[in-house]
C-alpha positions as CSV (number, residue, x, y, z in Angstrom):
1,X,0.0,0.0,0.0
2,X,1.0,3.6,-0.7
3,X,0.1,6.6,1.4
4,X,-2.0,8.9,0.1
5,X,-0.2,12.3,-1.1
6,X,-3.0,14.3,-0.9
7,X,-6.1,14.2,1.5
8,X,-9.4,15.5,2.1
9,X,-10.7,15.5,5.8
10,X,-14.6,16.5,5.5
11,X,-16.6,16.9,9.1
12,X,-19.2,19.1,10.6
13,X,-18.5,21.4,13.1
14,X,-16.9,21.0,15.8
15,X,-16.7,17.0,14.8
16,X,-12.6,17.0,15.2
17,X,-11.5,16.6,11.8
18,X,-8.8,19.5,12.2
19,X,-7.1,17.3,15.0
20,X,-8.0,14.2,12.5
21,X,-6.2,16.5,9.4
22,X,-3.2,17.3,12.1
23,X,-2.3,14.1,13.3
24,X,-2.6,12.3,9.9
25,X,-0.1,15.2,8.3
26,X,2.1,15.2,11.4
27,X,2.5,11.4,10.1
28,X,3.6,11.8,6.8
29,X,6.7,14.4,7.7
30,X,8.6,15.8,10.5
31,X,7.9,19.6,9.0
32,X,4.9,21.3,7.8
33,X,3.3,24.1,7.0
34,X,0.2,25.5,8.1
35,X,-1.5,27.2,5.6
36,X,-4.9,29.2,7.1
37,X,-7.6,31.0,5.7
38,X,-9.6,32.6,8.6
39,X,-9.7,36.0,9.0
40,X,-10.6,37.3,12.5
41,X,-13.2,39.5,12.2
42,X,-14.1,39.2,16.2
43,X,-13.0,38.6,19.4
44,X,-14.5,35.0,18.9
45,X,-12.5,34.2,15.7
46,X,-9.6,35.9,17.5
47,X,-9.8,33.2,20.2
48,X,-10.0,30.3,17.4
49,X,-7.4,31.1,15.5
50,X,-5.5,31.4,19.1
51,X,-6.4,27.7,20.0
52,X,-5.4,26.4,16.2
53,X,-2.0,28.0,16.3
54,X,-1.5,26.3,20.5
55,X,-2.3,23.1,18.9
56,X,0.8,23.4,16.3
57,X,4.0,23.1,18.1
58,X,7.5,24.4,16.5
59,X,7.9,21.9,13.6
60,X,4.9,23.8,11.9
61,X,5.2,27.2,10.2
62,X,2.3,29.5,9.3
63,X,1.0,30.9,6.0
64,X,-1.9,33.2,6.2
65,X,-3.8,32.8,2.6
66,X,-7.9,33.9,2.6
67,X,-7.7,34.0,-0.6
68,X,-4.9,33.2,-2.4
69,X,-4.7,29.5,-1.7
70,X,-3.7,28.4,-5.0
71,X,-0.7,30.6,-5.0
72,X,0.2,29.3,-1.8
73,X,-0.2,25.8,-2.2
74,X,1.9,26.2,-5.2
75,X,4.7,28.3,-3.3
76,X,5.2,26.1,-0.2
77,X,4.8,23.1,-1.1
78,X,7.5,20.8,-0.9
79,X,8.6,16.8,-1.6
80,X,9.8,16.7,2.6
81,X,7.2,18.7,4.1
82,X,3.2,18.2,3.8
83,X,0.7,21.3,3.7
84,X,-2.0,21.9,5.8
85,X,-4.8,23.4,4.6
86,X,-7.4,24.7,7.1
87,X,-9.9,25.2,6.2
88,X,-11.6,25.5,2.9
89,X,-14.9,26.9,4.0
90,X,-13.5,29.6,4.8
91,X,-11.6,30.1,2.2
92,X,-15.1,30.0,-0.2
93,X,-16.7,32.1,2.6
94,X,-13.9,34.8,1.2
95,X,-14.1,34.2,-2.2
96,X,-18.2,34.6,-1.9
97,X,-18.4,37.6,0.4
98,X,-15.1,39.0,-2.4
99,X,-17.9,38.4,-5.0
100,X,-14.9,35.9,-6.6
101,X,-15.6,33.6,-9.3
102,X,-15.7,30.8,-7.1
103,X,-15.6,27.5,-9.8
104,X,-12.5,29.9,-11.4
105,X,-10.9,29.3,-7.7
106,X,-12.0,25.6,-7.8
107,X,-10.1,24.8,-11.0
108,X,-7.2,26.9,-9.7
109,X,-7.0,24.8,-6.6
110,X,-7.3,21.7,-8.4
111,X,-4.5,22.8,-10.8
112,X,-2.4,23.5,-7.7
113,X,-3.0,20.2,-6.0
114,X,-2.2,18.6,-9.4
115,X,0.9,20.2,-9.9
116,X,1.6,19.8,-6.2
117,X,5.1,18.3,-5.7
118,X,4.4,16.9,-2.0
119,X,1.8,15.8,0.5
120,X,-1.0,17.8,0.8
121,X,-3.7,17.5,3.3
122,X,-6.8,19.3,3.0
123,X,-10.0,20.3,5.8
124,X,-13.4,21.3,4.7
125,X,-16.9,21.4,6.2
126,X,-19.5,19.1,5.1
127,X,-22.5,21.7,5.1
128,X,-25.1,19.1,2.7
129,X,-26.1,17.3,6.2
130,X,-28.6,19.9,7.6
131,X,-31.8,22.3,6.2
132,X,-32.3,24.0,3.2
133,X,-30.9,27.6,3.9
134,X,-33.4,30.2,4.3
135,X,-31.6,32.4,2.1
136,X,-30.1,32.9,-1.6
137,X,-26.6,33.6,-0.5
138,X,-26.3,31.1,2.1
139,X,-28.2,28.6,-0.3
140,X,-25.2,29.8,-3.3
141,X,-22.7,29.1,-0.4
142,X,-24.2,25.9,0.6
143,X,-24.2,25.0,-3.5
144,X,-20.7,26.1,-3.9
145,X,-18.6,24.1,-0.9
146,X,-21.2,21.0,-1.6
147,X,-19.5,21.2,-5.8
148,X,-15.9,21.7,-4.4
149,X,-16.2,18.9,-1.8
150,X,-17.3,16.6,-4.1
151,X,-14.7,18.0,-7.0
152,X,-11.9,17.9,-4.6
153,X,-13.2,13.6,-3.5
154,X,-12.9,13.2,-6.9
155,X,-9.0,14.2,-7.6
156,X,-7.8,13.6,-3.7
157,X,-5.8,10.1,-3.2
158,X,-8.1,9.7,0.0
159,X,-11.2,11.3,1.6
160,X,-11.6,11.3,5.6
161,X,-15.1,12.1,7.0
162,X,-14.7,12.7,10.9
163,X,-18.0,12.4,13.2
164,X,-17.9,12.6,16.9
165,X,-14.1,13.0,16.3
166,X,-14.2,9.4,14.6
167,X,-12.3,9.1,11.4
168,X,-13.9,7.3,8.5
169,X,-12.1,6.9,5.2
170,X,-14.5,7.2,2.5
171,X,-11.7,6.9,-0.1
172,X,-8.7,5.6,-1.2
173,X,-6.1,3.4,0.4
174,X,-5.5,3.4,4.4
């Protein structure tokens, strides 16, 4: 068996797939690097970002990219050190609220995985589980992360879906 190079770790909220994403990258090299797409708008997203970046000791460096993900998946990674990506719902929370063409940023990302010369593992939210949004944009958004979740399953070597903070692989090889 190989190991996968590149990874998508779906979850709700709150259901532990960034520790699941973590420990699973943590295994494939001693280095890494973090890249992170929040923006703290609050004192509440101030605080999460602040627990994320306690959970990463000193092998891990950090890349803040909102919305230029491609670009920095392209840039950092390397063949001896596995990226990090958390997480992509916020990145398409950027891209929509930017007004960005968000399928252009879908094929950009794919291109970058493609071209990707080492591990990368990737965290997104599965938002399909619960009600029909009330509202257009939150319906778009709902749309949107539901098309790249299932775009990026289809090009990952593996796809993780963590419940209750229990892995299950979905795809690909162990």
């Amino acid at each position: 068996m190989t190991k996968p190079r590149t990874l998508l770790v779906l979850g709700g909220a709150r259901s532990g797939k960034s520790r699941h994403a973590q420990a699973l990258a943590e295994a494939m090299t001693p280095t890494g690097c973090f890249i992170a797409t929040a923006q703290a708008w609050d004192d509440e997203m101030r605080e999460r970002i602040a627990r994320h970046v306690a959970d990463r000791d000193a092998r891990w460096t950090t890349v803040e990219a909102p919305l230029a993900l491609p670009e920095a998946i392209a840039k950092h990674t390397r063949a001896d050190r596995v990226v990090l990506v958390d997480c992509l719902t916020l990145w398409l929370t950027n891209l929509l609220l930017g007004e960005a063409d968000m399928t252009a940023a879908g094929e950009a990302l794919v291109a970058a995985l493609e071209g990707a010369p080492g591990p990368v593992v990737l965290v997104s939210n599965e938002v399909g589980f619960g009600i029909v949004p009330d509202n257009a944009l939150a319906r778009r958004f709902r749309d949107a992360q539901g098309s790249l979740n299932q775009r990026l399953a289809r090009v990952c070597d593996a796809t993780d879906l963590v419940v209750a903070g229990l892995p299950l692989r979905l795809s690909g090889e162990k």
